[in-house]
VEXRO-838085 format. One record per residue (C-alpha): y, x, z. Coordinates in steps of 0.1 Angstrom, whole numbers, plus 5000, padded with zeros to 4 digits. Layout:
BEGIN
    v    u    w
    Y    X    Z
...
END
This chain:
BEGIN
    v    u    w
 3208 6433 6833
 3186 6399 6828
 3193 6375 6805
 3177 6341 6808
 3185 6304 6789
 3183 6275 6811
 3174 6240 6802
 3181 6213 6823
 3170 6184 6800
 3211 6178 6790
 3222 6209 6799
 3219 6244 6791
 3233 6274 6801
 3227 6308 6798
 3226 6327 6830
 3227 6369 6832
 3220 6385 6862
 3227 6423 6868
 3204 6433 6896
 3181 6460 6891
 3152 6451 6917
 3126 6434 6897
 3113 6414 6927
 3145 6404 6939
 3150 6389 6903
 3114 6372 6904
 3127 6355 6940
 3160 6348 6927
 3143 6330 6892
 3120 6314 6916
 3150 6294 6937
 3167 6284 6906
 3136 6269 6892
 3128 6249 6921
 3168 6238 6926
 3167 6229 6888
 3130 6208 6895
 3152 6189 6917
 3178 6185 6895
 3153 6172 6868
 3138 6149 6893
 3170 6133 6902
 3182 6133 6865
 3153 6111 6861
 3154 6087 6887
 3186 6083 6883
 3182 6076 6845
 3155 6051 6855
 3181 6030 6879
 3206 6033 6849
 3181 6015 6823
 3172 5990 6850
 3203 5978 6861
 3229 5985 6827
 3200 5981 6798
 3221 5953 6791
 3255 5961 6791
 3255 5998 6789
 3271 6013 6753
 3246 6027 6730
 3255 6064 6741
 3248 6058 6774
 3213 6048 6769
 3207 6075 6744
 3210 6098 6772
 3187 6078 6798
 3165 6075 6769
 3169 6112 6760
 3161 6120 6799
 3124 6099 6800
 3115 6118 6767
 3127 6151 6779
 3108 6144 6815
 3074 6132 6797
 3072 6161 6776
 3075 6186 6805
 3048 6161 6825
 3039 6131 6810
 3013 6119 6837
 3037 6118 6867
 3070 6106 6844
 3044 6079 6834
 3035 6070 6870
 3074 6067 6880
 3085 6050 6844
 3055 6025 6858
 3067 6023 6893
 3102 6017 6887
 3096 5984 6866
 3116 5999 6833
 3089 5989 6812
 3096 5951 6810
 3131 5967 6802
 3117 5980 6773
 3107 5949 6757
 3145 5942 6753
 3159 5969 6739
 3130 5969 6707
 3151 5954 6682
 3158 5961 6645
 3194 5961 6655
 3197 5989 6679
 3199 6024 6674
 3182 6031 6705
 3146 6013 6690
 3130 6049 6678
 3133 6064 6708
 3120 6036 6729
 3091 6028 6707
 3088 6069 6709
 3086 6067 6753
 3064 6037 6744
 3037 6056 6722
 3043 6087 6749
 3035 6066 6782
 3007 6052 6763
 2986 6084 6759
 2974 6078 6795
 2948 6053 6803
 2962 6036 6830
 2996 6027 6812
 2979 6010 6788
 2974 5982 6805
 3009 5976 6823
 3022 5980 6788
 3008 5949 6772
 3017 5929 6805
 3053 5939 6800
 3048 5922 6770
 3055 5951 6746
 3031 5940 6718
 3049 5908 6705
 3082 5932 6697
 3064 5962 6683
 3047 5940 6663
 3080 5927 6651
 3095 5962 6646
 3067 5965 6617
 3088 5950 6595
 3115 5970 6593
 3125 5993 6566
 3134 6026 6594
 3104 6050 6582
 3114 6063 6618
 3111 6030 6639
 3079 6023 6619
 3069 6055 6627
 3072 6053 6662
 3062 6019 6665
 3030 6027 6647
 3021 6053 6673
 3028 6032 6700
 3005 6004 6688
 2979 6027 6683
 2978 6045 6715
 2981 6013 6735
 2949 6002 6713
 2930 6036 6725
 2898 6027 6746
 2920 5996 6751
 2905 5957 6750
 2936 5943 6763
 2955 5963 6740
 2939 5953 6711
 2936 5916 6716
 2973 5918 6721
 2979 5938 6685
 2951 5912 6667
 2969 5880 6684
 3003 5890 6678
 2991 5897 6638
 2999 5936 6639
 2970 5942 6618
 2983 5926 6589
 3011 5939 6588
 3001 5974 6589
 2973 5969 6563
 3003 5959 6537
 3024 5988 6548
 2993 6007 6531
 2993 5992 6503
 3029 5991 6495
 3032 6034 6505
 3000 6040 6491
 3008 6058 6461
 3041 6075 6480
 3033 6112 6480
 3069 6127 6499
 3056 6139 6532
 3078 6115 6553
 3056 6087 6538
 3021 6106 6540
 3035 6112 6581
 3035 6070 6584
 3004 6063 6562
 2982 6091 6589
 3002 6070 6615
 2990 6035 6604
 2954 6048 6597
 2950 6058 6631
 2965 6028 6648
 2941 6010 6622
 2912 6034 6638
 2923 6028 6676
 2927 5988 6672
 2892 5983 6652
 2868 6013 6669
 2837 6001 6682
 2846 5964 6673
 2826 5949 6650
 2845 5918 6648
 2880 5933 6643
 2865 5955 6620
 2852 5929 6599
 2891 5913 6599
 2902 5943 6583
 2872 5947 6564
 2882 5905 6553
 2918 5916 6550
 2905 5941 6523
 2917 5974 6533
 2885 5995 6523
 2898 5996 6484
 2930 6009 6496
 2919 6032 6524
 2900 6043 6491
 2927 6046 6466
 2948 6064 6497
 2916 6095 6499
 2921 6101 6463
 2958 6104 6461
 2962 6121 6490
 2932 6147 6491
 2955 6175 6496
 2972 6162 6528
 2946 6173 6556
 2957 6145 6581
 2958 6119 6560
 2917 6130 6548
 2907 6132 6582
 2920 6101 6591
 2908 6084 6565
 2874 6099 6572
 2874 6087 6606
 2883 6053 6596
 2856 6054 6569
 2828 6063 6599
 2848 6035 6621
 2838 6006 6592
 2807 6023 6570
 2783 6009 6598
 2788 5972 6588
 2766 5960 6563
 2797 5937 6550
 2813 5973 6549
 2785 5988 6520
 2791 5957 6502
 2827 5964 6494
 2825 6005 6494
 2802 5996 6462
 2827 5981 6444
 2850 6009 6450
 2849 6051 6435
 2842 6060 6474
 2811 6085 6460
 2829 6098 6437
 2859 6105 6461
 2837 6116 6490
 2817 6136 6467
 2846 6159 6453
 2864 6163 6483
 2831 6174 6500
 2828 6201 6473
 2858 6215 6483
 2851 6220 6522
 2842 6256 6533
 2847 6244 6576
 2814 6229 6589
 2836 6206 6607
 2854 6194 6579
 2816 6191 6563
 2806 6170 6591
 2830 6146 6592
 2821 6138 6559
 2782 6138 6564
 2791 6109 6588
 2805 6088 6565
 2778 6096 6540
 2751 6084 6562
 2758 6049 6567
 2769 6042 6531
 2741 6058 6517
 2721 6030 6534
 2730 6007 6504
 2707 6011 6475
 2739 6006 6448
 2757 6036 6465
 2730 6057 6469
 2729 6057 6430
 2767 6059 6430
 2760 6092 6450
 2731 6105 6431
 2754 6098 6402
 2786 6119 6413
 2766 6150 6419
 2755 6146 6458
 2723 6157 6453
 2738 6189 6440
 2757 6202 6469
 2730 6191 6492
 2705 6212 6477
 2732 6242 6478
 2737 6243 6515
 2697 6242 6520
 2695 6269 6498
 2724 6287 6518
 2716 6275 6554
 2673 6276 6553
 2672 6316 6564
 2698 6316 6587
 2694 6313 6627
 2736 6302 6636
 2740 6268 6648
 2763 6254 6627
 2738 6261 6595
 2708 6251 6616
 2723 6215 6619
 2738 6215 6582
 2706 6221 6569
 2690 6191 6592
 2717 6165 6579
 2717 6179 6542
 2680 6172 6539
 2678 6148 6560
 2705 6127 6533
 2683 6138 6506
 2656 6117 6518
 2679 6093 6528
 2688 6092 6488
 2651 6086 6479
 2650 6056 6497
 2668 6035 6470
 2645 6031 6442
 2664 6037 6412
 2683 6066 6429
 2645 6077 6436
 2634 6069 6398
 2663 6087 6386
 2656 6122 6410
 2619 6118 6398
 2625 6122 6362
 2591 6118 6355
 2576 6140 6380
 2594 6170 6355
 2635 6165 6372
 2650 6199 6389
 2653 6180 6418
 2618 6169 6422
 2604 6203 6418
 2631 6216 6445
 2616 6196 6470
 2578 6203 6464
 2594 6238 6472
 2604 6226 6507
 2567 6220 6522
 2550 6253 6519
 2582 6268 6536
 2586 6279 6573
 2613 6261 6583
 2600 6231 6605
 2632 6210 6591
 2625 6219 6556
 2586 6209 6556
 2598 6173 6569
 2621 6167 6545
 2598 6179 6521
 2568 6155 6532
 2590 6127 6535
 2610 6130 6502
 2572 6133 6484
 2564 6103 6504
 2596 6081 6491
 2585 6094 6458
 2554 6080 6458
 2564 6041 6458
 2553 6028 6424
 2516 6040 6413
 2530 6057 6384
 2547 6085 6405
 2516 6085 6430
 2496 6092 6400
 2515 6117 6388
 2512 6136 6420
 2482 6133 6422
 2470 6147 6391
 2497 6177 6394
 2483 6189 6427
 2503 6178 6453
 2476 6165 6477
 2468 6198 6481
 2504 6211 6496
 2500 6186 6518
 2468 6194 6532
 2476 6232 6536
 2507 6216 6555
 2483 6195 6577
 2463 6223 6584
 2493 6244 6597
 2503 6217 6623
 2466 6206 6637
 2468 6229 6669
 2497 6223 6689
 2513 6213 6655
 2551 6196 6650
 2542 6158 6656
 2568 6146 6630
 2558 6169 6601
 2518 6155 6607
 2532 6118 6611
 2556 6126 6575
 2523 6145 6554
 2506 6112 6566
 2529 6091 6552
 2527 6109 6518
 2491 6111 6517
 2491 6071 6527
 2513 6062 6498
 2494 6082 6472
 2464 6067 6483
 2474 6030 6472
 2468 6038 6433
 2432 6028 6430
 2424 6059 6405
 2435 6078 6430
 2416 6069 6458
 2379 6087 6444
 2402 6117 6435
 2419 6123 6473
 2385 6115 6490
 2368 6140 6466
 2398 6166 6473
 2388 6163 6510
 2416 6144 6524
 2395 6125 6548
 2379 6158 6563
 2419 6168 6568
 2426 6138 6580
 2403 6134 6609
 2413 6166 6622
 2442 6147 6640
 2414 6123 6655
 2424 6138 6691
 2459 6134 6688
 2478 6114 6716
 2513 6106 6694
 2511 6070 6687
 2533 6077 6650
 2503 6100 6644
 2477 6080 6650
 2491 6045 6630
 2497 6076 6596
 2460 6083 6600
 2445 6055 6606
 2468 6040 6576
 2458 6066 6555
 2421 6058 6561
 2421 6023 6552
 2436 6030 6520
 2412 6056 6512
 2384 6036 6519
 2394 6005 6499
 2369 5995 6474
 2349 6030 6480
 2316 6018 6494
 2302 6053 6500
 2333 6070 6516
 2336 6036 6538
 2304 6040 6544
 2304 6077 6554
 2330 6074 6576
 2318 6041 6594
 2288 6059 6605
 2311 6082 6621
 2305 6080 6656
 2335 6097 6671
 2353 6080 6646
 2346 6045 6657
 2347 6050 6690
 2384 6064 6689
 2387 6031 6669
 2377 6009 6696
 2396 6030 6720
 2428 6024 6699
 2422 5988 6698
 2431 5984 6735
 2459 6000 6732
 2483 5975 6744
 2511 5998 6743
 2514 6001 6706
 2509 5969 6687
 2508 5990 6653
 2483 6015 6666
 2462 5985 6678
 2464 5962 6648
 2462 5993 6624
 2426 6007 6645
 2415 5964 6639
 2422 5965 6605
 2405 5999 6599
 2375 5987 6617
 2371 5959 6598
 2379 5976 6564
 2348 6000 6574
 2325 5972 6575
 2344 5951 6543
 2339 5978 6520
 2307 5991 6530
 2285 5964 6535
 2262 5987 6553
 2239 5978 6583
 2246 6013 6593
 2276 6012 6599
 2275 5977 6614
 2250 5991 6642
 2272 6019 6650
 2306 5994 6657
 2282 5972 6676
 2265 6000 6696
 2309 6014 6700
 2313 5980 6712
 2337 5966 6685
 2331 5933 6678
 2350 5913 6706
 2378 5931 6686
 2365 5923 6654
 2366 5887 6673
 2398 5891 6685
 2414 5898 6656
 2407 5869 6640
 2430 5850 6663
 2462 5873 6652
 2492 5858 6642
 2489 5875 6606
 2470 5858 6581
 2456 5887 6561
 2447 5903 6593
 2428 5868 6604
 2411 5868 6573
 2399 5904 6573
 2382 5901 6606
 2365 5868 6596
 2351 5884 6563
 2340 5912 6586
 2321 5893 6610
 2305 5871 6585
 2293 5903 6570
 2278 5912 6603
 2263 5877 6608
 2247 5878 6576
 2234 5914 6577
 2231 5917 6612
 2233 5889 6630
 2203 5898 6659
 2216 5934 6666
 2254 5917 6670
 2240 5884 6690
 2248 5887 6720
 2284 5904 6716
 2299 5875 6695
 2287 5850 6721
 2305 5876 6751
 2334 5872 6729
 2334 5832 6719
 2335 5836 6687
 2320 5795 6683
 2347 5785 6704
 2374 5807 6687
 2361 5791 6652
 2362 5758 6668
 2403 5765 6674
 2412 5778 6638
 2394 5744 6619
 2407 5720 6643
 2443 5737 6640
 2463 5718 6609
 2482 5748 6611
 2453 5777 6600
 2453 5789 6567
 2432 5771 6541
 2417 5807 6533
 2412 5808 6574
 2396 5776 6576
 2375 5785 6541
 2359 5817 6556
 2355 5799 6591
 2333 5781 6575
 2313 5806 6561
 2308 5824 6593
 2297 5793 6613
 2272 5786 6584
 2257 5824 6592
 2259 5817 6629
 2233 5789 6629
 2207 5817 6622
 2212 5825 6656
 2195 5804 6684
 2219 5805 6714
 2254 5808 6686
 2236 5773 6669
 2233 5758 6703
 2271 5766 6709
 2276 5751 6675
 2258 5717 6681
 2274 5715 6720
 2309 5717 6704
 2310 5687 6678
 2323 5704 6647
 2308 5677 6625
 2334 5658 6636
 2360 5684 6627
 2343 5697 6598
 2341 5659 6578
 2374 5655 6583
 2383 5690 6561
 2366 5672 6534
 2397 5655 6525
 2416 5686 6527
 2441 5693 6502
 2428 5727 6489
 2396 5715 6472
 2381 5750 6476
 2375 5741 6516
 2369 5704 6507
 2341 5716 6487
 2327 5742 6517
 2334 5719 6540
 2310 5692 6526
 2286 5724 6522
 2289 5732 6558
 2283 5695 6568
 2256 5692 6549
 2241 5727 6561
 2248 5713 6602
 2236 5680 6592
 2199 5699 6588
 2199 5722 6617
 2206 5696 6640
END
């Protein structure tokens, strides 16, 4: 004997069957299913034609059952009850039958939210003008109308610009955002059910739009999406929505602005304490991210004990090879720099150079994990931003760590550790005690070991890090100017079109070689590299302190030099280029001082004084002795005086 229960959609019966033959059963099960198929089918057309032709006139029990046929239909196959609910033109029935008044409204809005999970009824629904009622429904007081209602706004809002324009012109936002506010605090789990509905039709309408994401951001529903994480942390749903809705908003800077006047570190802080699930831990990483971004909540975070658990799962995660703990460890450190970026967050994890924290991380750079050496390198560099930490370092020997670190990545080394130990070095460099100390440590030598390197972050770290070295050090700048292969990667680099910072930094460095040295040496060797039309280039950049560096520069080579260096500043028209920068109102007064200088240095040339004479700058020249500054009034009567006798 074989018993089976039949559902028809309205009907059910239970059927026994006393045959013995298992295959004959099999056929016989296999005939009633596709007779009962049928059935369904008609059942469901002929529910459609009913809706269509008696929505208006039909009792209330009638159209409970039609109703009760489309929902039973779409959740055996919602994709092809869809297509036919689409083809038979019920959905503009639809719009009349949403009202408070009827008991059917539920179960409409409930097809309406169904239909809706596919893309291409998404569409047809706001053209059967759907919105401007469901909107309406919103202010009911039927927790299951609003329910259903909120779904259906939501899923029509999925992936959805039509949908969404609808919800935002017919003022469904609003709405919604109130219904949060008022429920917030309601903890029975019919409420919690409709605040996770209305969080995620707040999440489909405003994803990926910044501007309706700023209306709700205007309409001030981050303090309650807030207040609704802390009351309802125990309600997994309601978190995760939350969360999501969080990520959805935490990229706009107006966002930050209003998370900071809110307990969100706090919140985000103790719930993230709680996960074990990397998932759950990831969700929340991604809201972390973008609001740590703003200096006052980095703080905030620092503050509520973020730090903390981020230094837990590096300690848990750094010796293990599973994926999951691989990329935990990358976004836990990863944050941790993140943290050091704000400077009193910074100040406060420095502690003086003594804090738990800040001896955690010195940990990180000797280790063998890639990930850890980064973060390591790059927290030491976010350290060092006021001289006082640099110094610290300094003194403590951390310059060290980082050049055994260097020296682990030179062959075939991990391009973003090198480019991150250069950043660190850079920054400690900028002290001025600290300059004589690094050089004398060998940091130099360790630097030009990455000379060959062909990573354009690489080479703007190290070429960085050697102008601040060399800053006021005459003998290092020196030393190292005399460095052929040195200066000819230099000029190289200056032609690199490619990379504006690699260019301007190799420009800068050059110059700073010749500024700080004041050494014929080193002069001949960046003539003899051919770096001058550079050096001449430079001084028409659109930066001021990089126009003024070449022009020191040159004059330097013009006064120590001049004969050796001849005939490459006339190649490079330097006269006519100085010609430009006085006769331009807009150059500098510094500019215009130090061009100046240099054209008085020129005239000790022959063919440059000829240049000088054929290009009138008497003319300009008297006329900067009116200037405003009266330091290039004064040179500039100098300078006239001084063409006056050479010509």
């Amino acid at each position: 004997m074989h018993v089976f229960f039949i559902d028809m959609g309205t009907v059910y019966f239970t059927l026994t069957i006393y045959i013995q033959d298992y295959n004959a059963v099999t056929k016989l099960m296999r005939t009633l299913i596709s007779f009962f198929c049928v059935y369904q089918a008609d059942n469901l057309s002929e529910a459609l034609k009913k809706l269509k032709i008696t929505s208006t006139d039909s009792t209330a029990d009638s159209l409970e059952g039609c109703l009760d046929c489309l929902l039973q239909a779409l959740a055996q196959n919602n994709m092809e009850t869809s297509e036919k609910i689409q083809k038979s033109g019920v959905l503009q029935v639809f719009a009349s039958l949403l009202t408070p008044q009827s008991s059917c409204t539920a179960k409409v809005a409930n097809i309406i939210a169904e239909v809706a999970r596919n893309e291409f009824m998404r569409n047809p629904c706001v053209d059967a003008g759907l919105i401007p009622p469901l909107v309406q429904l919103l202010n009911c007081k039927d927790q299951e109308v609003l329910l259903q209602t909120g779904r259906a706004l939501g899923n029509i809002c999925y992936d959805s610009h039509e949908g969404r324009n609808a919800v935002d012109h017919a003022g469904g936002a609003h709405i919604v955002v109130d219904h949060l506010r008022s429920l917030c605090s309601k903890t029975d789990p019919a409420s919690e059910k409709l605040l996770t509905v209305f969080c995620g039709m707040l999440m489909n309408y405003s994803n990926e739009n910044d501007t309706l994401q700023s209306q709700l951001i205007n309409m001030g529903v981050i303090p309650t999406l807030v207040k609704l994480l802390g009351i309802h942390c125990q309600n997994a749903a309601l978190t995760e929505m939350c969360l999501v809705a969080f990520g959805n908003l935490a990229e706009l800077e107006s966002s930050k602005e209003q998370f900071a006047y809110t307990n969100i570190a706090e919140e985000l802080v103790k719930l993230f304490k709680k996960q074990i699930e990397h998932d759950k831990k990831e969700m929340i990483f991604e809201v972390l991210a973008p609001l740590a971004e703003n200096d006052v909540i980095k703080l905030q975070l620092v503050e509520a004990g973020l730090v903390e658990c981020l230094l837990e799962i590096v300690q848990k995660t750094v010796d293990s090879d599973k994926e999951d703990d691989i990329a935990e460890l990358k976004t836990a450190s990863d944050l941790m720099v993140l943290l050091l970026l704000g400077d009193e967050s910074m100040q406060k994890l420095f502690e003086g150079g003594k804090g738990s924290v800040f001896q955690r991380v010195l940990s990180w750079i000797p280790s063998n994990s890639h990930q850890l050496q980064l973060a390591g390198a790059l927290a030491i560099a976010n350290f060092a931003r006021n001289d006082g930490n640099c110094i610290h370092m300094v003194d403590n020997g951390i310059v060290q760590k980082l050049m055994d670190l260097l020296d682990r990545h030179v062959e075939d080394g991990n391009v973003t550790v090198q480019h991150a130990a250069l950043s660190a070095l850079r920054n400690l460099a900028i002290p001025v005690v600290n300059k004589a100390k690094m050089l004398s440590a060998g940091v130099a030598e360790a630097v030009l070991k990455f000379l060959r390197s062909e990573m354009p972050p690489v080479q703007f770290k190290l070429l960085g890090t050697l102008r601040m070295l060399i800053d006021a050090q005459a003998e290092a700048a020196e030393q190292l100017g005399k460095n052929v292969k040195l200066v000819e990667r230099l000029v190289e680099w200056c032609e690199a079109k490619d990379h504006a910072g690699v260019m301007g930094e190799s420009n800068r460095l050059l110059s700073a070689l010749i500024r700080h040295s004041k050494s014929k040496d080193v002069i001949r060797t960046i003539v003899q590299s051919g770096g001058i039309k550079h050096l001449v280039t430079m001084a028409t950049s659109e930066h001021v302190i990089m126009q003024n560096e070449a022009l020191v520069a040159l004059a330097l080579i013009a006064a120590l030099e001049l004969v050796t260096a001849e005939k490459d500043l006339e190649n490079a028209q330097l006269v006519q280029i100085l010609h430009r920068l006085l006769s331009d109102d807009r150059s500098a007064p510094e500019i215009k001082y130090n061009s100046m200088v240099l054209i008085c240095a020129l005239i000790g040339s022959e063919p440059l004084q000829k240049e000088v004479q054929s290009m009138a700058f008497l003319e300009v020249i008297s006329k900067l002795r009116s200037h405003e500054n009266k330091t290039v009034a004064q040179q500039a009567s100098l300078t006239e005086q001084r063409l006056a006798v050479e010509s």
